[in-house]
N, C-alpha and C positions, 0 to 999 in steps of 0.2 A: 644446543643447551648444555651450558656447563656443571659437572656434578651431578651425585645421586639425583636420578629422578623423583617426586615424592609425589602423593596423591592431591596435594593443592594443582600441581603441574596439570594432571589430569583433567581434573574439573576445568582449568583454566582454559583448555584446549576444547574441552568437550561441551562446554558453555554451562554446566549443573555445579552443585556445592559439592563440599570435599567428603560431604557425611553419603551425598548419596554416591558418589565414587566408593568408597568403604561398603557400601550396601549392595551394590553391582560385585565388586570385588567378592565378596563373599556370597554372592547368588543367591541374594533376598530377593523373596516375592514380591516384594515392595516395590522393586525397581520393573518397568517394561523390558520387554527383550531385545524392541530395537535400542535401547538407552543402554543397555547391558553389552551388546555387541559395539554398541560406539566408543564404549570405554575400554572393553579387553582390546580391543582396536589398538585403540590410544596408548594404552597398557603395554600392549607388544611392541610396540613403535619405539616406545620411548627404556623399553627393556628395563620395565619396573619388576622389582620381584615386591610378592607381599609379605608381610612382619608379620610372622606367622602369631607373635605375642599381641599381635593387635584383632586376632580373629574375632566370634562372637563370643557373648556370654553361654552358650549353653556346652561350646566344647569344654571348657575349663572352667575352673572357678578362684576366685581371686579373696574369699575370704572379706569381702566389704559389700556392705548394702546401699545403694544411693536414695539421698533422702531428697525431695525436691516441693518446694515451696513455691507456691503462687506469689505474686508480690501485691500485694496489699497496701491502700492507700490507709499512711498510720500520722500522726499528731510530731513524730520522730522522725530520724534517720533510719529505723530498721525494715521498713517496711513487711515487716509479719505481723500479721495479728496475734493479739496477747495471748488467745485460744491456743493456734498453734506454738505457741513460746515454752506454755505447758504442758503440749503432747511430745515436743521436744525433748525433753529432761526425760520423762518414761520410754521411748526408744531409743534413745542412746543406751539407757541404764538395759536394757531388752538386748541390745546386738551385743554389751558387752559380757552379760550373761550369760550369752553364747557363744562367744569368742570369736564374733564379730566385729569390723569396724565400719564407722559410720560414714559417709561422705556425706554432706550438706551443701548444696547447693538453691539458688531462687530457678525457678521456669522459666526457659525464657520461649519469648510468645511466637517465636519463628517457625514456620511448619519444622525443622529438623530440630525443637528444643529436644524428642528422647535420642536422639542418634548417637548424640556424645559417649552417652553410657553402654549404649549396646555395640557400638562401634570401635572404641577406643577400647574396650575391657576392662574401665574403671570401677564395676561392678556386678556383682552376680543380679541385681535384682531392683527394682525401682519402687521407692515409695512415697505418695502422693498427696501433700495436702494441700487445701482449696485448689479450687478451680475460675473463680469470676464467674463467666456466662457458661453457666453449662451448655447451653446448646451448640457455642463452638469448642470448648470441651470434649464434646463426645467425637468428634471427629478424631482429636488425636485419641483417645481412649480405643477408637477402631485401627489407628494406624498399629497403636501396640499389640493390638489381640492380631494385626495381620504378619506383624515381626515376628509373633510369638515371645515376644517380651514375656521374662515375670518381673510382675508390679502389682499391687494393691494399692487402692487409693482409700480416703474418706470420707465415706458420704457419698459419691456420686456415683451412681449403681452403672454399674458395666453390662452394658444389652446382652445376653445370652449367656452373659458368665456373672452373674450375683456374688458369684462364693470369692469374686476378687474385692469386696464391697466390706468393708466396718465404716458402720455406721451409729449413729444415736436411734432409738425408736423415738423422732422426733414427734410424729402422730402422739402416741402416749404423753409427749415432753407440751403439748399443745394445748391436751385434753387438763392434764396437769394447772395448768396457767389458769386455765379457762374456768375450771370446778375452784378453784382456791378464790379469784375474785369474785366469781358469785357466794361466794361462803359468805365474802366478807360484806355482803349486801349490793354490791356494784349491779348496776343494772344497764349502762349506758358505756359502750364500752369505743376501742379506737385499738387499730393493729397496725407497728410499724415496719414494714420490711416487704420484700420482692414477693408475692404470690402468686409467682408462674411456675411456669417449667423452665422459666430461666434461671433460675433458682429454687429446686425442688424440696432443699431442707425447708428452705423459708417458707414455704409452700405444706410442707405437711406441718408444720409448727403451727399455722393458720388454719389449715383443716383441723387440725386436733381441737382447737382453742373453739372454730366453731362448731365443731360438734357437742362438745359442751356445755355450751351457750344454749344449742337446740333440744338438749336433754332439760335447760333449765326456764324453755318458752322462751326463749329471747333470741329473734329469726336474724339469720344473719345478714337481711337487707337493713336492718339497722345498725352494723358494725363498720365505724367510718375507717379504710383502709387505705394506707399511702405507701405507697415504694421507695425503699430507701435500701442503699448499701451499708454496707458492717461499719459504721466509724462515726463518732459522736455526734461532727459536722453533720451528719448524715440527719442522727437524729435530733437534732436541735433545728434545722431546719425543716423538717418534718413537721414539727409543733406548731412552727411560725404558720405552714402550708394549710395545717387544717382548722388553727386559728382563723384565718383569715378568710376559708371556705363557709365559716359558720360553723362549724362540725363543735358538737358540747358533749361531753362525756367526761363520765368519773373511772375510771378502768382502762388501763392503756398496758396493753401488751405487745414487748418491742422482741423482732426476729433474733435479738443478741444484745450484751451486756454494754457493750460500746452503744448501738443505739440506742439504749436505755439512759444511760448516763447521759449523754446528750438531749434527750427527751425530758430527764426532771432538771438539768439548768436552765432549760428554757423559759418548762413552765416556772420555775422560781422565779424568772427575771421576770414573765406577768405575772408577778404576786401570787400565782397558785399554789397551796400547800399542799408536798407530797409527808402522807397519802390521805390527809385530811378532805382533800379535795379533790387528787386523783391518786388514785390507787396503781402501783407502778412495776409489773413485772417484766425482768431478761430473761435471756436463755445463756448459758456456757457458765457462771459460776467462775469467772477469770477473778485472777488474784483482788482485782482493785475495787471489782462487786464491792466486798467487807467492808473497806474504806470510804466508798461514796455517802457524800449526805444529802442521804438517808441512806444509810444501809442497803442495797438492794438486795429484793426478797428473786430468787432466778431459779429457771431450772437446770439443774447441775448436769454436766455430761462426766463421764468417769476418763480423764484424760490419762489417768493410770493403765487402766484397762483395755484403753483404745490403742495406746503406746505398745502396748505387751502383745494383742491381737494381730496389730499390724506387723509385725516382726515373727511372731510364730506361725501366721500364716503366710505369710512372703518364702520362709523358709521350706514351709509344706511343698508349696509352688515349686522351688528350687531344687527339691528332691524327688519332684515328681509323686507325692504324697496326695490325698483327696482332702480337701477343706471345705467347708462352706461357709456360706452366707453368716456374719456376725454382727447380730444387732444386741447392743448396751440397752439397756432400762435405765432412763432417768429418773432423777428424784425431784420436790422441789425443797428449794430452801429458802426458810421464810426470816426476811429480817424487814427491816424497820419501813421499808418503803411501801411496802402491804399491809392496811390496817384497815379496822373495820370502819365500813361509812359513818359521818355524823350524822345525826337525825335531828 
């Protein structure tokens, strides 16, 4: 072999990636011991020294936080959702109020998507928005608590460690939805979005909305519910779905502002008047809410707040400081697309 050895070489020999070479090299538990001996092996052989500036995150610190984004199916090119677009602009403004800098990067869905960062020393600390399917999710969410990564995510609760969690109290953001269309007479109602544990926001947004419902006598085996992911398409096919199922109600409460907006072009396109005819709430309060017509009336999350959370508790983490668990109170905000039934 000609020339510095380097840790691609390794892997390439030892049949594994070059992240988990970097993770043997530095005697992460993450690696087994036979795989760990096959590389210092190799290691030897090949008379590699290690870059000592490439060690991990916790011996040093490099002054940058990595920001990491699920990629999201969008109407564009950017694949983020507008949600995250807005917590963006509050933790950039957050690191550099603390004389930190940002890295930004998308997730990528490879089992070594966090390695880059704890490996290569591109950042003290990782922070996390969306996830897709939580339930593959929490897999890697276990491989960081087993690296000992600091990272914080949002929304998706971290099993034994909460206090790494900023979240919306979306339960309250449900109950919210759910008490305002019955205000406004709605009695027959329809929920768009994922209500499992494969998506747990979505999930208590819908718990919320029906516990509200059952405070107001109206049981929730009559609330017609369909599963849909975060994006217009989403919810404009949603519509067609329960159109077509039979499913009749005046009150539709969609898991996010994107399924929203796609839920009243729809109904538009069969003649139906929002909210004369269906009464029409989101969740997140994204820029374009304001804009839609009708107005959409949504529950706001404070992406100021969440931005500021996420970064002063990442930093706690990083100095070895005690945090806990941070949950937002949402609000709702009422505009044009919520009105009271006709009679």
């Amino acid at each position: 072999m000609k020339g510095k050895a380097t840790s691609f070489d390794i892997a390439y020999l030892a049949g594994v990636s070059q992240s988990t070479v970097s993770r043997a090299l530095r005697d992460s538990p993450a690696v087994n011991q036979e795989t760990k001996d096959k590389i210092f092996a190799i290691a030897k052989q090949l008379n590699y020294k290690v870059d000592k500036n490439a060690s991990n995150l916790r011996k040093q610190t490099t002054g940058t936080l990595a920001l990491l984004l699920f990629e999201d199916p969008t109407v564009d090119d950017s694949q983020i959702n507008p949600f995250f677009l807005a917590m963006l602009g509050s933790i950039t403004r957050a690191c550099s109020q603390r004389g930190h800098d940002l890295l930004v990067s998308f997730q990528q869905l490879s089992n070594d998507w966090h390695a880059d960062y704890e490996d290569s020393k591109k950042a003290d600390g990782i922070i996390l928005l969306g996830y897709g399917d939580y339930k593959d999710y929490e897999e890697k969410l276990n491989t960081l608590l087993a690296q000992q990564t600091h990272f914080v995510c949002w929304g998706a609760e971290v099993q034994g460690h909460p206090e790494f969690t900023i979240r919306s109290n979306n339960l309250q953001g449900g109950k919210l939805a759910g008490q305002h269309l019955v205000q406004q007479g709605r009695r027959r109602f329809a929920f768009i979005g994922n209500a499992s544990d494969n998506s747990p926001e979505f999930l208590a947004r819908y718990q919320g909305m029906v516990h509200a419902l059952e405070q107001a006598g109206i049981t929730e085996d009559t609330v017609a519910q369909l599963d849909a992911i975060s994006t217009e398409q989403a919810g404009f096919d949603a519509i067609n779905q329960l159109h077509a199922q039979g499913k009749s109600f005046d009150a539709l409460f969609c898991a996010s502002d994107l399924i929203a907006i796609g839920a009243i072009r729809a109904l538009q396109k069969k003649g139906l008047r929002v909210p004369e005819d269906v009464a029409v709430v989101g969740f997140d309060d994204i820029p374009v809410a304001s804009f839609s017509s009708p107005a959409l009336t949504t529950i706001q999350q404070n992406t100021s707040l969440a931005g500021e959370m996420l970064v002063v508790n990442l930093l706690k983490l990083i100095n070895h400081q005690p945090v806990e668990l941070t949950e937002i109170q949402p609000k709702i905000i009422v505009r044009q697309s919520c009105g009271a039934a006709e009679r």
